[in-house]
GUTISE-349237 format. One record per residue: residue in one letter; y, z, x of N, C-alpha, C, O in turn. Coordinates in steps of 0.1 Angstrom, whole numbers, plus 5000, padded with zeros to 4 digits. Layout:
BEGIN
aYZXYZXYZXYZX/...
! end
This chain:
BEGIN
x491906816750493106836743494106726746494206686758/x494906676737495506546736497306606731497506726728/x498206516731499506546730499006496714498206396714/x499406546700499606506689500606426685501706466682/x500406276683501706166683501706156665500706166658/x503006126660503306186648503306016640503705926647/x503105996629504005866622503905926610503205976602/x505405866612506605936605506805896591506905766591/x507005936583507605966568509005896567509705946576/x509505816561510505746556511205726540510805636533/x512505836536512305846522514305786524515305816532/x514005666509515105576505516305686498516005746488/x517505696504518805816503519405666497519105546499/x520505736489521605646481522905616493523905536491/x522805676501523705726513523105666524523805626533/x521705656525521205546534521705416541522605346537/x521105396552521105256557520005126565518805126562/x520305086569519205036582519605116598519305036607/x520005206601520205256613518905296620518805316632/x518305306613516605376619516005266624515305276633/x516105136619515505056627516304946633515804846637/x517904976636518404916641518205026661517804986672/x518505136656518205196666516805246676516705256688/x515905296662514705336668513605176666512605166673/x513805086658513005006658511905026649511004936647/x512005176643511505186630511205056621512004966620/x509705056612510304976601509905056590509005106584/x511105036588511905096570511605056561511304926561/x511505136551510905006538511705026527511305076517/x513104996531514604936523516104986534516405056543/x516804896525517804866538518705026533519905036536/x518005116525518805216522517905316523517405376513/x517505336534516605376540517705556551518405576561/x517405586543518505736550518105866558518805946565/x516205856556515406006565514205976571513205966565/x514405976582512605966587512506146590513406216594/x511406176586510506266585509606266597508406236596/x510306306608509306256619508606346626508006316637/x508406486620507206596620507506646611508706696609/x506706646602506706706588505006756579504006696578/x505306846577503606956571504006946553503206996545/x505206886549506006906536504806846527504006756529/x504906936517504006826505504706696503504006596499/x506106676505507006606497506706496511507006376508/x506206506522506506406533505706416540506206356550/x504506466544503306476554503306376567503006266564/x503506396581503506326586501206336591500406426591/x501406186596499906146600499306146614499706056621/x498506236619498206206633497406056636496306006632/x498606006647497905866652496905836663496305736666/x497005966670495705956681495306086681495806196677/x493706016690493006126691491506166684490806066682/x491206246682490406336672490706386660490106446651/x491706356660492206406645493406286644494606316642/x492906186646493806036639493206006629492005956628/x494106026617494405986607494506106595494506106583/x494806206606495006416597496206386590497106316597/x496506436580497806496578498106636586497206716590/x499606646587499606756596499506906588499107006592/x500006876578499706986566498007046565497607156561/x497306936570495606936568495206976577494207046576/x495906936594495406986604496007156611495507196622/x497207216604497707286604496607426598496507546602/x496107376586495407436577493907476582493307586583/x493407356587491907326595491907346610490807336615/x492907366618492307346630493707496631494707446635/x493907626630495107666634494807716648495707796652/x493607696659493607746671494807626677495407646688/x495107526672496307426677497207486678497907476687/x497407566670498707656669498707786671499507856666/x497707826679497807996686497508046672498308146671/x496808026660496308076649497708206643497608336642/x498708116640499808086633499708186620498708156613/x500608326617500408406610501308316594501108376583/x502008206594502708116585501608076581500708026588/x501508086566500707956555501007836553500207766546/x502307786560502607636557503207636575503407716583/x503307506575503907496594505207486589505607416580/x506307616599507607636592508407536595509407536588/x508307416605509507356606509407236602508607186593/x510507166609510806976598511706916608512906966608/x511406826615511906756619512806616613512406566602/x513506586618514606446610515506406611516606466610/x515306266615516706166616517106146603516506106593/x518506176607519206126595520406026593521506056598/x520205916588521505816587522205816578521805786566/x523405846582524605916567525105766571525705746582/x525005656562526105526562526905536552527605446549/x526905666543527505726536527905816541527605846553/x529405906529529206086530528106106521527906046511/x527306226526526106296517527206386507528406416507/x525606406496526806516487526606636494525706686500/x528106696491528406856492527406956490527006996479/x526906986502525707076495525307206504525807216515/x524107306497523807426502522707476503522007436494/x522307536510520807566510520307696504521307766501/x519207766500518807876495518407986508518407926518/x518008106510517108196518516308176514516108086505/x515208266522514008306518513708326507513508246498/x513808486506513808546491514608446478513908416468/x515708426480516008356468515208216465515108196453/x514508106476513808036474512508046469511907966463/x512208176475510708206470510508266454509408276447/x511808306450511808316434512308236427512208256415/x512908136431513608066420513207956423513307866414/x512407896439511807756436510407746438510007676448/x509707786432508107806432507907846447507407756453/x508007946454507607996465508007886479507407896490/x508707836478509207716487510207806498510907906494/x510207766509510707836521512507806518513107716513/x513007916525514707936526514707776535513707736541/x516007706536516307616548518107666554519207656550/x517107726568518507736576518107596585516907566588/x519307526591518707386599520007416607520707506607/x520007286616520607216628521007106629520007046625/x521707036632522306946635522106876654522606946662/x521606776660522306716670523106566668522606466665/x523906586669524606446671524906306677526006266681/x523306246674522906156686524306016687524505976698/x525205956673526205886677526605896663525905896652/x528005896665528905896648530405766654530805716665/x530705746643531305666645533105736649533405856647/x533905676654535305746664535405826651534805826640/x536205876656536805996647536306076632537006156625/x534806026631534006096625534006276622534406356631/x533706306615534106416609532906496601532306406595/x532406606598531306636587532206746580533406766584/x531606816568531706956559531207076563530207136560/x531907116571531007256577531607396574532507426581/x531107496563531807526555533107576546533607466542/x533507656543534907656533535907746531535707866533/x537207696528538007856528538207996518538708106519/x537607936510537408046500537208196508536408226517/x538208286502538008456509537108536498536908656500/x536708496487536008536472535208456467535408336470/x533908506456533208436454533908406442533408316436/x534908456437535908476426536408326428536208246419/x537208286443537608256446537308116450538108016450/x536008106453535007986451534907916441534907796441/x534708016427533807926415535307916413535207806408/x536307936413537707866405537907746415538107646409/x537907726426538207576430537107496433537207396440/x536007546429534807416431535107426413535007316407/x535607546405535207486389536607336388536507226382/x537807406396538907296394539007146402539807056402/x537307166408537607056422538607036427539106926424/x539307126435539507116441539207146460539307246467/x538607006462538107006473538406996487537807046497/x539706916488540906956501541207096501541707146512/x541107176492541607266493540507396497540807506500/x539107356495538107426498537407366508537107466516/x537107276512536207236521536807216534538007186535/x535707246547536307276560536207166563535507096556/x536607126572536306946578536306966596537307006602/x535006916602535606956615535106806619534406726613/x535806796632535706646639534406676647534006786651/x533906556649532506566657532506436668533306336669/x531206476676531506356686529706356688529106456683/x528906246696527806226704527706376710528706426714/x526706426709526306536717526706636713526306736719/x527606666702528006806694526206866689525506796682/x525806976692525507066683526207176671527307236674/x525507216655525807256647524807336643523807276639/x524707436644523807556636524107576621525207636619/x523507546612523707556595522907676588521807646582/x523107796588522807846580521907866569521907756564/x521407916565521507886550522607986543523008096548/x522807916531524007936524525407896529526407926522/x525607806541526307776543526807626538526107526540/x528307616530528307466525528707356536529607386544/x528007226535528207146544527607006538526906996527/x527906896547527706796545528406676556529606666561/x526906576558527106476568527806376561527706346549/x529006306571529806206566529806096571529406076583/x530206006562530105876568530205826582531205846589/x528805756587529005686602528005796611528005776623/x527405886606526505956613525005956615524205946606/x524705986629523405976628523006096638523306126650/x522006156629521806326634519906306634519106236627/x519706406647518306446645518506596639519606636643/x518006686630517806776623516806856628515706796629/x516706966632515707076634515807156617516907166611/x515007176613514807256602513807336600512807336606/x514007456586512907496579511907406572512207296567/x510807446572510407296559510707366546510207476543/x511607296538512107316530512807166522513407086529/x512507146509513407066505514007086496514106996488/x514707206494515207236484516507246485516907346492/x517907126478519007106481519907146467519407146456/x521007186469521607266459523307216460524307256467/x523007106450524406986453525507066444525307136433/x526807026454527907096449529107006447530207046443/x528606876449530106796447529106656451528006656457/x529706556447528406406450529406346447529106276438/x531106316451532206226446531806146436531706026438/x531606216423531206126412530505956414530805846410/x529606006422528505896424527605856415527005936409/x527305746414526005706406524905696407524805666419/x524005696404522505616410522305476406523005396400/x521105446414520905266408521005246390521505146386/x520705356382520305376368521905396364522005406352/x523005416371524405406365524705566362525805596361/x523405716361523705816360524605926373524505896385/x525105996370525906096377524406196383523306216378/x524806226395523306266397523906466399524906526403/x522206486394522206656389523506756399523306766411/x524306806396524806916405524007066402523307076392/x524007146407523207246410524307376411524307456420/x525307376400526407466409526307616406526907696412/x525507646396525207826395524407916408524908006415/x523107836408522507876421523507796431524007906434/x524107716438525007656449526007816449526107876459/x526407836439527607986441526908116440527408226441/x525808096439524808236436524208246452523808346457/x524208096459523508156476524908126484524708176495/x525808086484527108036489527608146497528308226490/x527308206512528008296524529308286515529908186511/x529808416514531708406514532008526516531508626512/x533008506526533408406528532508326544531508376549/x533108236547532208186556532508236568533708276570/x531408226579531708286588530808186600529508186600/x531508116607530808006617529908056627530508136635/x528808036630527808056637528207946650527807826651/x528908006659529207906674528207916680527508016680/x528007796685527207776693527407746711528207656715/x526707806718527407796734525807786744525007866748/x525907606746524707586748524107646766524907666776/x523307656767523207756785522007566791521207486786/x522507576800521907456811521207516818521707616823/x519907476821519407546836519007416841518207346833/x519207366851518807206861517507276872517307386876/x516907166874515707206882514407076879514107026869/x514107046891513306966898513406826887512506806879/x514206776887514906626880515006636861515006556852/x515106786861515306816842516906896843517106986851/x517606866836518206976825517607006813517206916805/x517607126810517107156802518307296796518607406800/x518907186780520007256774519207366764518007346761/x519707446761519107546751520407606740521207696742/x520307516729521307516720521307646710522307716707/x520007686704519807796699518507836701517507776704/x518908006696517208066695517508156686518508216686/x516508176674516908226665515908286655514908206659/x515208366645514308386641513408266632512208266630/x514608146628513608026626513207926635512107856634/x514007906643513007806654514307846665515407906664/x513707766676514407756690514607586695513607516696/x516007556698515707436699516807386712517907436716/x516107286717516407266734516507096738516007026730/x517107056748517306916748516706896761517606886769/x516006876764515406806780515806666784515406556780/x517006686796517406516802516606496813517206546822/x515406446816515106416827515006266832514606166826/x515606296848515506176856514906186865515306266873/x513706116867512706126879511106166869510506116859/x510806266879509306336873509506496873509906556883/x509306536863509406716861507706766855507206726844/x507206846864506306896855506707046849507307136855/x506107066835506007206825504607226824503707146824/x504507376822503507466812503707496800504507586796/x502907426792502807506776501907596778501307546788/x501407686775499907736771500307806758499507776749/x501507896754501507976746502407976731503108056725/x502207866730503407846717502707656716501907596723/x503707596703503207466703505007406700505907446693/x504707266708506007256707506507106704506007006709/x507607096693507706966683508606906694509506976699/x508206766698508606686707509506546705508906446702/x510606556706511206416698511806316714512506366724/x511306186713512206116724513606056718513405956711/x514806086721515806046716516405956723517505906718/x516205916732516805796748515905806753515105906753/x515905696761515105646774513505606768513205586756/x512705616781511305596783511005706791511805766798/x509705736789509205716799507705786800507305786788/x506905846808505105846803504905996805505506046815/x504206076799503806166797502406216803501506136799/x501706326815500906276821500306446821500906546825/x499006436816497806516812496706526818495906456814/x496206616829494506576829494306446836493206406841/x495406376837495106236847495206106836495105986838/x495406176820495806076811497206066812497906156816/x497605916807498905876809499605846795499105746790/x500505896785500905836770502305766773503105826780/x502605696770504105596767504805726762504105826759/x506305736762507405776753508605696750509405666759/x508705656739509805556736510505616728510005696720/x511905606727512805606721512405626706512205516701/x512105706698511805756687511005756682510905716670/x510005806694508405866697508706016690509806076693/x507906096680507706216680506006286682505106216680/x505806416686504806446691504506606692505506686693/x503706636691503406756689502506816703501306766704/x502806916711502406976722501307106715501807166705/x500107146716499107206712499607336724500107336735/x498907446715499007596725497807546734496907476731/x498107606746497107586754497007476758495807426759/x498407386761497807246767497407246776496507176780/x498107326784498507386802499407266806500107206798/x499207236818500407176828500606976823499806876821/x501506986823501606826824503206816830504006896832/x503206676830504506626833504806496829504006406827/x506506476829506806386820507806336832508706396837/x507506176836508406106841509005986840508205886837/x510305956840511005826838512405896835512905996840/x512805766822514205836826514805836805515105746798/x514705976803514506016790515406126788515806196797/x515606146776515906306766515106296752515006226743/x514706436756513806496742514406626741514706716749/x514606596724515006736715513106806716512006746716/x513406936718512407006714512607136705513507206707/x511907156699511607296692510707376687510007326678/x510507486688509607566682510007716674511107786675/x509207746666509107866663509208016669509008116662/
! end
């Protein structure tokens, strides 16, 4: 049994930039380059296993074919999605679907409630995190009048903020940001405002605003977040949320820490540092925006140097 190393999915956003390979050393293929997909089961984004016995699976394929990897997973699709995102833009204003509402209205496609970490934004950076409307009455008249200062929440952000997003909740990354994303796999986005933007083709691009007011929380109600620390033998280990769609956690370690997986599988991102991952007496690199997948039943390993990994699971 081997650690599952991911390569990653890369899709061109109008809102994009080169930050992915200014930072991770990614290479991108355009300088408007806005999502790496860096564990992903999506039809829309499949990432590929690069070592091992199953180098060269899709994970969608090996999800499907091999589910003892995954403690034989009662989910038909693997639920989560991993992703950096480089807003060198503001994104458009937008909203996500549930379950149920996604499962009838967008060919059986999963609800997306997601997350936010905020690996660096630029000073006094800021995102959309939802709105003041007290009515849904109250909503469709100032999204119908755009009026947007007067609906949209604006909160200031910094390096290291966590955000829990809902679904149904409106929001949107702004200019100068760069986020890893814990998610549903889900791509189904439900735009509510795009500052009368263009595409390369000179068109206004689709708004979505019947369903955007038909899944829209109102009024809104913030999901705080209050991360818990536990320190021990050269790790912190933050635990930002746990929740019925995934659980997701930040590991800073300096030095050498050993863990136990056996019973769950767990999506592995390196966001800083180095350093080596150690198995069975096998040794793997971890670099700075390495992603990886932990199998149930790895048992004991340990990871030493001097690093932080987002993790998450189901």
């Amino acid at each position: 049994m081997q650690p599952l190393f991911l390569k990653s999915v890369f899709k061109e956003r109008i809102w994009g930039g080169t930050t992915l390979k200014m930072e991770f050393g990614y290479d991108i293929p355009t300088e408007n380059t806005g999502e790496c997909w860096a564990i992903s089961a999506h039809p829309n984004g499949p990432s590929v296993i690069e070592n091992g016995p199953y180098a060269g699976v899709g994970l969608d394929t090996l999800w499907k074919e091999h589910p003892e990897l995954f403690g034989h997973p009662k989910e038909e699709v693997f639920p989560l999605l991993t992703k950096i995102l480089d807003a060198t833009m503001d994104l458009s204003v937008q909203v996500h679907p549930e379950d149920s509402y996604a499962k009838v209205y967008e060919n059986g496609e999963l609800g997306k409630t997601e997350c936010w970490y905020i690996l660096d934004c630029k000073e006094d950076a800021y995102m959309i995190y939802g709105h003041h409307a007290q009515s849904r009455e109250e909503l469709m008249e100032q999204i119908n009048k755009g009026q947007w200062n007067k609906l949209l929440r604006r909160v200031k952000i910094k390096p290291g903020d966590f955000f829990y997003v809902p679904s149904g909740t409106i929001h949107a990354l702004c200019e100068g940001t760069l986020v890893i994303e814990t998610q549903q796999s889900s791509d189904t986005t439900y735009r509510v405002y795009d500052y009368e933007r263009r595409d390369a083709n000179g068109n206004l691009r689709e708004l979505h605003l019947e369903k955007a007011i038909s899944v829209t929380s109102v009024p809104f109600q913030e999901t705080g977040v209050i991360p818990n620390i536990k320190v021990r033998e050269n790790v912190a280990i933050t635990t930002f949320v746990e929740s019925e769609f995934f659980s997701v956690h930040k590991w800073d370690i300096t030095g050498q820490s050993t863990f136990l997986n056996d019973n769950q599988y767990l999506l592995m991102s390196v966001i800083n540092g180095e350093g080596i991952l150690v198995h069975n007496g096998n040794r793997y690199s971890l670099n700075k925006g390495t992603h990886f997948i932990i199998p149930v039943g790895f048992g004991e390993f340990s990871i030493e140097g001097s690093c932080s990994l987002i993790i998450s699971h189901k």
